[in-house]
C-alpha positions in Angstrom: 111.2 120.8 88.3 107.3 121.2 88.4 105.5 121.2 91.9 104.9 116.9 91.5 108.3 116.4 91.2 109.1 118.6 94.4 106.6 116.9 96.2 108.0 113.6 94.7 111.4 114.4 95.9 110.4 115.8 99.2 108.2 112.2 99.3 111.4 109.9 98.5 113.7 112.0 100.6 111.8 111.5 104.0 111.9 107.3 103.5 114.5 106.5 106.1 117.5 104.1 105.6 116.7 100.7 105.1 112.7 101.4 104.6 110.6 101.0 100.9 107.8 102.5 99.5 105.6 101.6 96.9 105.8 104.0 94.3 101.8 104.0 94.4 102.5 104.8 98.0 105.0 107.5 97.3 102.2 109.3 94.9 99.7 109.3 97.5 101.9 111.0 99.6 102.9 113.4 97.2 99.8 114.6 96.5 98.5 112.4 93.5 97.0 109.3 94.0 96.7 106.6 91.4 100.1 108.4 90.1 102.6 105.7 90.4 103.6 106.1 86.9 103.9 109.7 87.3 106.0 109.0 89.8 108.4 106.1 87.5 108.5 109.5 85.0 109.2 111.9 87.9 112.2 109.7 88.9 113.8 109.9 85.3 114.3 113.4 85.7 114.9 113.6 89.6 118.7 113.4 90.3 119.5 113.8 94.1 117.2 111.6 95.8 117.4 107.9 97.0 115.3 106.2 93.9 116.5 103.0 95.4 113.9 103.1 97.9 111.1 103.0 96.3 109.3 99.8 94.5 106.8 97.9 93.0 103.4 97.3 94.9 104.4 93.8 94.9 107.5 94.3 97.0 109.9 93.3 93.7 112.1 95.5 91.8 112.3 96.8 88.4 114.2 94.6 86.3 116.2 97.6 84.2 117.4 98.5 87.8 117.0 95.5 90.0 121.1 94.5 90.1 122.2 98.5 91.6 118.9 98.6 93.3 119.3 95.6 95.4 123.3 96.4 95.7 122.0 99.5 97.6 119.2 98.6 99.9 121.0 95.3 100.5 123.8 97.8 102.1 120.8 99.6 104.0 120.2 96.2 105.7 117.2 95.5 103.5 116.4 91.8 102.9 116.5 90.9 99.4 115.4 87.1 98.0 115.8 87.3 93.9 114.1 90.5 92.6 111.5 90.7 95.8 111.9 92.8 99.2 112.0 90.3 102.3 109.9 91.8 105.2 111.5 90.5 108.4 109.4 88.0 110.6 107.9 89.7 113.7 108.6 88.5 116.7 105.8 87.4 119.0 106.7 87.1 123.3 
């Protein structure tokens, strides 16, 4: 595992249950921004880490992975409409 990966990992690992990240997001935080793809290759090889919380910019998820993807965030409490993340209405009062 190279130091990107590590950082990836570390990145993926600190989302809390029921929270996303873009992966754009997650390679800014690890260290490389404008590495989202990076990021899609440094998942192939990552193992132990919650992959399901992390998506597309655009709040929908990767069709090769989109059925188990939504299977587990939906059991995080995540709102899920077809292949896109539902952000819950705030609550103004």
């Amino acid at each position: 595992m190279n130091n990107f990966e590590r950082a990836v990992a570390r990145v993926i690992r600190s989302i809390p249950r029921g929270s996303v990240l873009a992966y754009s997001q997650v390679a800014l935080r690890a260290g490389k921004p404008g590495g989202a793809r990076a990021v899609v290759r440094a998942l192939h090889r990552l193992r132990d880490v919650p992959w399901w919380r992390v998506v597309r910019a655009d709040q929908t998820l990767a069709p090769e992975i989109a059925l188990e993807q939504s299977r587990r965030l939906r059991q995080e409490g995540v709102l899920i409409t077809g292949r896109r993340i539902r952000r819950p209405r705030s609550s103004s009062g």
